[in-house]
ROBAVEX-670566 format. One record per residue: residue number from 1; residue in three letters; y, z, x of N, C-alpha, C, CB in turn. Coordinates in pm, whole numbers. Glycine has a CB too. Layout:
SITE;NUM;ALA;Y;Z;X;Y;Z;X;Y;Z;X;Y;Z;X $
...
***
This chain:
SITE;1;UNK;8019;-2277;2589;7939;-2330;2479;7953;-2242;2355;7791;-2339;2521 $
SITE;2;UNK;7941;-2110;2389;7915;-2015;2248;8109;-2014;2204;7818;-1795;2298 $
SITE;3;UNK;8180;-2022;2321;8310;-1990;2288;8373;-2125;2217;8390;-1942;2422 $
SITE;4;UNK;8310;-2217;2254;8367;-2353;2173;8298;-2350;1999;8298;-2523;2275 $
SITE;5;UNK;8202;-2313;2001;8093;-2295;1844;8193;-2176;1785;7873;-2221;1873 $
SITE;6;UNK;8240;-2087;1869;8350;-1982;1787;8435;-2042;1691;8455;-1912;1882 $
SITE;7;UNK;8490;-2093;1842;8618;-2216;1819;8628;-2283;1630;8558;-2390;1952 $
SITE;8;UNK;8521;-2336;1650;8481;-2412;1544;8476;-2366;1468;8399;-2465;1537 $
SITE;9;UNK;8414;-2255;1429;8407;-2212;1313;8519;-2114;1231;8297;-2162;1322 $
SITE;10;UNK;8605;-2080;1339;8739;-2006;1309;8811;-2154;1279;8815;-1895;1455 $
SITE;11;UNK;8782;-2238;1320;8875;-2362;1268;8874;-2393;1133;8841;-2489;1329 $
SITE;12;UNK;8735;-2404;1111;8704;-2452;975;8637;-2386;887;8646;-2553;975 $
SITE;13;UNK;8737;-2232;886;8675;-2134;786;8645;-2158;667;8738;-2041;768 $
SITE;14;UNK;8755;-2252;588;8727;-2291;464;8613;-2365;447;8822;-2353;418 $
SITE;15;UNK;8583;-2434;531;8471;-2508;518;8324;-2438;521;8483;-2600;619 $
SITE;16;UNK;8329;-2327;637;8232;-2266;603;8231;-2138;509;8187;-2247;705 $
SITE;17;UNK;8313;-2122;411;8339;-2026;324;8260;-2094;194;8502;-1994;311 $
SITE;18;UNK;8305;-2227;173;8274;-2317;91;8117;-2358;71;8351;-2417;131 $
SITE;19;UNK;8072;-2397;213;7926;-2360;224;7808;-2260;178;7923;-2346;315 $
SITE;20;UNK;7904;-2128;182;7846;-1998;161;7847;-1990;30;7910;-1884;223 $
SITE;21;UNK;7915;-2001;-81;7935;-1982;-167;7801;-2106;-204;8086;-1976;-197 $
SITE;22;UNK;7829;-2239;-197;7736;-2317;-226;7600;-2308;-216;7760;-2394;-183 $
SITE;23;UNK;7559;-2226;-101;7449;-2164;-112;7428;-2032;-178;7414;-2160;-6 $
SITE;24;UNK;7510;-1936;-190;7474;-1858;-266;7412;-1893;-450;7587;-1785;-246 $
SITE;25;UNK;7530;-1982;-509;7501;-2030;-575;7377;-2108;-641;7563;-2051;-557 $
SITE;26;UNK;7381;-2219;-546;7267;-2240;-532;7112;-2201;-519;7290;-2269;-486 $
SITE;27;UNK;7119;-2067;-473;7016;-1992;-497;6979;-1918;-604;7015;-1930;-425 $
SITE;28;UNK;7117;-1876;-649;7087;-1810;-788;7042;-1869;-886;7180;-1760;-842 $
SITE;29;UNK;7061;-2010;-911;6983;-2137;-946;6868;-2138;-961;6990;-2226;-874 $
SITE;30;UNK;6837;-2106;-847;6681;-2143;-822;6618;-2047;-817;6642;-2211;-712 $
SITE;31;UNK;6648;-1930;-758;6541;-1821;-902;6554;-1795;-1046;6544;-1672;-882 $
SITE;32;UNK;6655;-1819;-1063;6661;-1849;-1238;6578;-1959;-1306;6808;-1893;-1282 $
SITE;33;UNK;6549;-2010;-1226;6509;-2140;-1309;6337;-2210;-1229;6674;-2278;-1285 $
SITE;34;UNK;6278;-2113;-1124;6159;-2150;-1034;6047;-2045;-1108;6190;-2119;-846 $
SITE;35;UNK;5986;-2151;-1122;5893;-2049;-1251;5780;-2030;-1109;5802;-2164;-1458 $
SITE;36;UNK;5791;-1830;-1112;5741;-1758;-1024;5614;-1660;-1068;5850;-1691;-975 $
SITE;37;UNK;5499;-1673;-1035;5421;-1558;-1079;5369;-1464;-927;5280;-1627;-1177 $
SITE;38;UNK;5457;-1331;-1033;5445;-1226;-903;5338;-1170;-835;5496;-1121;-928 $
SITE;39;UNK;5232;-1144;-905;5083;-1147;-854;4943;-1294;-907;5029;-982;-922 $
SITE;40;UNK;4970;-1344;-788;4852;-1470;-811;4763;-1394;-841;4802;-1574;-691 $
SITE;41;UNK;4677;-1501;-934;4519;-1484;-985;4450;-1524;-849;4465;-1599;-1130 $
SITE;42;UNK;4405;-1483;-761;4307;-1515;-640;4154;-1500;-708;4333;-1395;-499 $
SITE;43;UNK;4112;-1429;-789;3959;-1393;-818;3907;-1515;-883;3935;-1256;-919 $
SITE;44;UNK;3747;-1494;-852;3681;-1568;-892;3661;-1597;-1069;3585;-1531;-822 $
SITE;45;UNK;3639;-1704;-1155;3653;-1720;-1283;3567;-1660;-1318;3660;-1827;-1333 $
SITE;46;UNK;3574;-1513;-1435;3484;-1448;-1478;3464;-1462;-1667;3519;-1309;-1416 $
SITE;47;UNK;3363;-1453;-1719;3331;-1425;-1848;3283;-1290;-1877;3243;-1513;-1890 $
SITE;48;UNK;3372;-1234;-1959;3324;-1102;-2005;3318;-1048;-2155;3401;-1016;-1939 $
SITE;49;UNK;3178;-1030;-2182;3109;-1014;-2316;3161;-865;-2327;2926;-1041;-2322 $
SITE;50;UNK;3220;-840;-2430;3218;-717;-2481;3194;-714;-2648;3349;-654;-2438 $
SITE;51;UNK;3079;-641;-2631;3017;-577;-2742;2974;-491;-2800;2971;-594;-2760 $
SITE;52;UNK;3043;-398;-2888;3048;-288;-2940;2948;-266;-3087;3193;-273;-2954 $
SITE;53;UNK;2866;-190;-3092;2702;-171;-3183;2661;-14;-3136;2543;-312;-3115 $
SITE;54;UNK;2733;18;-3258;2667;188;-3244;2532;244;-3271;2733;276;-3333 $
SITE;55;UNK;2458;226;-3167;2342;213;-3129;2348;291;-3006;2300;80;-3122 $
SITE;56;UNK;2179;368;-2999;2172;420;-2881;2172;325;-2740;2062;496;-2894 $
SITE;57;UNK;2235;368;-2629;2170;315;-2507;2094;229;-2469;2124;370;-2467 $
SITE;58;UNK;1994;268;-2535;1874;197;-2494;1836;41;-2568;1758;303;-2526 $
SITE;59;UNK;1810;20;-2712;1855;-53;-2837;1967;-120;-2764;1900;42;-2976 $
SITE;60;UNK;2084;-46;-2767;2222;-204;-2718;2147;-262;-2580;2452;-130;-2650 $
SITE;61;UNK;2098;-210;-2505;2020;-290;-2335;1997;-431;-2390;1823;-212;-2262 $
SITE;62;UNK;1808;-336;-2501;1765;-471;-2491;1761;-579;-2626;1630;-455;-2436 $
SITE;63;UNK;1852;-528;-2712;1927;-614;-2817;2043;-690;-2768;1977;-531;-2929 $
SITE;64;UNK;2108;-654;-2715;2196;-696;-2697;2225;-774;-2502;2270;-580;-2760 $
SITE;65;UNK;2234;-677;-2487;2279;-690;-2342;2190;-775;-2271;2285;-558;-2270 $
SITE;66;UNK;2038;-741;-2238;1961;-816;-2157;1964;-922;-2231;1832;-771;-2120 $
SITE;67;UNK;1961;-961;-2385;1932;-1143;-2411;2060;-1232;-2361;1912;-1188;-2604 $
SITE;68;UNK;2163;-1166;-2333;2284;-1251;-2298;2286;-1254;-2148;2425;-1192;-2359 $
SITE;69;UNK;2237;-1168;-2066;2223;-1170;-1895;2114;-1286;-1895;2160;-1001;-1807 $
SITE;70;UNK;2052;-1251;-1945;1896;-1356;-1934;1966;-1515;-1972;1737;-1300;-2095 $
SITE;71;UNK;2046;-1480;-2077;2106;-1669;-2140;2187;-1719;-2025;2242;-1680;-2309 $
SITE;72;UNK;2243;-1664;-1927;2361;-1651;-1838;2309;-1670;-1688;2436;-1504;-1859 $
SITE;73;UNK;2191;-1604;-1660;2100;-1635;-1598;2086;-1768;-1549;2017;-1602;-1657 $
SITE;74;UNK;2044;-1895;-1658;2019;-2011;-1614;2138;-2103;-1592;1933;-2062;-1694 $
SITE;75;UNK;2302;-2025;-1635;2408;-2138;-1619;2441;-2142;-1473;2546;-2113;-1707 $
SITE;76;UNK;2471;-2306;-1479;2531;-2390;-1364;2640;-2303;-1274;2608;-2524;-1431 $
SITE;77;UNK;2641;-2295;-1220;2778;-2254;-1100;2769;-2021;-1113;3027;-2361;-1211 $
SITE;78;UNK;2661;-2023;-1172;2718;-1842;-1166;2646;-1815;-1039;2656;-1708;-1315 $
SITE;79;UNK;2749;-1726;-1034;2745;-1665;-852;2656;-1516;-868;2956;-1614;-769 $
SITE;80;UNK;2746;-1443;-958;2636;-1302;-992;2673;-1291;-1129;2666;-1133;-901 $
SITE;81;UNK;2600;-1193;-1208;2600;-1138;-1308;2586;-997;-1285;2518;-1191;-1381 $
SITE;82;UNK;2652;-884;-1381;2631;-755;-1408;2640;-710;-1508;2682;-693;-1357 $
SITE;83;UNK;2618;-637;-1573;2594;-585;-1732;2570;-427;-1725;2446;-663;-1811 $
SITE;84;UNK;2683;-359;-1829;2647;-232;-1835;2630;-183;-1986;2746;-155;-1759 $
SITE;85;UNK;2579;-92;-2008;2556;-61;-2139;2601;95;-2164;2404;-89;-2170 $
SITE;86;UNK;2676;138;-2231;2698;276;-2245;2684;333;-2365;2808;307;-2206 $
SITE;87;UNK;2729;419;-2449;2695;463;-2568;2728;369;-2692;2755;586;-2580 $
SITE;88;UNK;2826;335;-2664;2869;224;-2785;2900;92;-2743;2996;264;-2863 $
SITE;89;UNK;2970;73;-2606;2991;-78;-2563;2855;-145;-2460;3149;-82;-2466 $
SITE;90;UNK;2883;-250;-2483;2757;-348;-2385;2872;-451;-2326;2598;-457;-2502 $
SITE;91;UNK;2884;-478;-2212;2943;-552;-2117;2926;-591;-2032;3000;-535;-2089 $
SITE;92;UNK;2853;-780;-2052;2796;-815;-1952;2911;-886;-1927;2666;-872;-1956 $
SITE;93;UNK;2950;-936;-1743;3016;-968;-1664;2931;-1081;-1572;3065;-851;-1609 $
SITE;94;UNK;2967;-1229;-1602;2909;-1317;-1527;3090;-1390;-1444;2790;-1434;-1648 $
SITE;95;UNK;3020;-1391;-1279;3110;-1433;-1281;3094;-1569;-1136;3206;-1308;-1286 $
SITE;96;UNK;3165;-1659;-1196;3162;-1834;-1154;3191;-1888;-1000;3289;-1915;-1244 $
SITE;97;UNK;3125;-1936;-932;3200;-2011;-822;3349;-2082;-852;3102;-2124;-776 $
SITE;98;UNK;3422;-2078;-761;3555;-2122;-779;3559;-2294;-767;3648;-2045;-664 $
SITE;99;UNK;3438;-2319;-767;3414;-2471;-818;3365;-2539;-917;3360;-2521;-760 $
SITE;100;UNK;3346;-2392;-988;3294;-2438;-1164;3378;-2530;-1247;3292;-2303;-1268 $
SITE;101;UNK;3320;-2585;-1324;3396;-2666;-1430;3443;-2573;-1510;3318;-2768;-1511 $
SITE;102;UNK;3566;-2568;-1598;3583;-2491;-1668;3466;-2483;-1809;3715;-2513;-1683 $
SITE;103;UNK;3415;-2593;-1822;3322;-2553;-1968;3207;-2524;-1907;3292;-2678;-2095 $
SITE;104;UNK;3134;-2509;-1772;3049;-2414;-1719;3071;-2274;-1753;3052;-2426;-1589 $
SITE;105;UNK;3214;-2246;-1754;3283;-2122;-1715;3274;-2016;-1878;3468;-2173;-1654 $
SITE;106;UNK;3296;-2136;-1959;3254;-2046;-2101;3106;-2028;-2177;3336;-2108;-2215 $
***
């Protein structure tokens, strides 16, 4: 069995030379031209406020930061919210079930 499949293929080298090439080819094809992204987006759809107000700490919280957690608070499809405030930036982070609508999402 394996000695007759030899057989064969020493017979019809050209043929399978021809093959090889056709697939090589062929492949080079098709990563050239297979639109590939090397790391998928897997995470959940997030919105992130960044807001910069040189202001103390405390002032950016509750000017800034808590009225937009609180607005964010009542939208459709959010899973969690987090918000940090540091010396100059405020960055609240709401982020969406993967069944949100996208205009939930903004």
């Amino acid at each position: 069995m394996i000695a007759q499949l030899i057989e064969a293929i020493v017979r019809a080298r050209w043929l399978i030379g021809a093959a090889l090439v056709a697939g090589v080819v062929a492949s080079i094809y098709a990563v050239r031209t297979a639109p590939l992204d090397a790391i998928p987006d897997t995470s959940d759809p997030q919105v992130v406020v960044y807001a910069k107000w040189a202001r103390s700490p405390q002032l950016l919280e509750s000017e800034v930061t808590e009225p937009i957690v609180k607005a964010l608070l009542g939208s459709p499809e959010v899973r969690s919210i987090r918000a940090t405030s540091t010396r100059s930036p405020s960055t609240p982070i709401s982020c969406s079930t993967r069944t949100a609508k996208p205009m939930c999402s903004r």
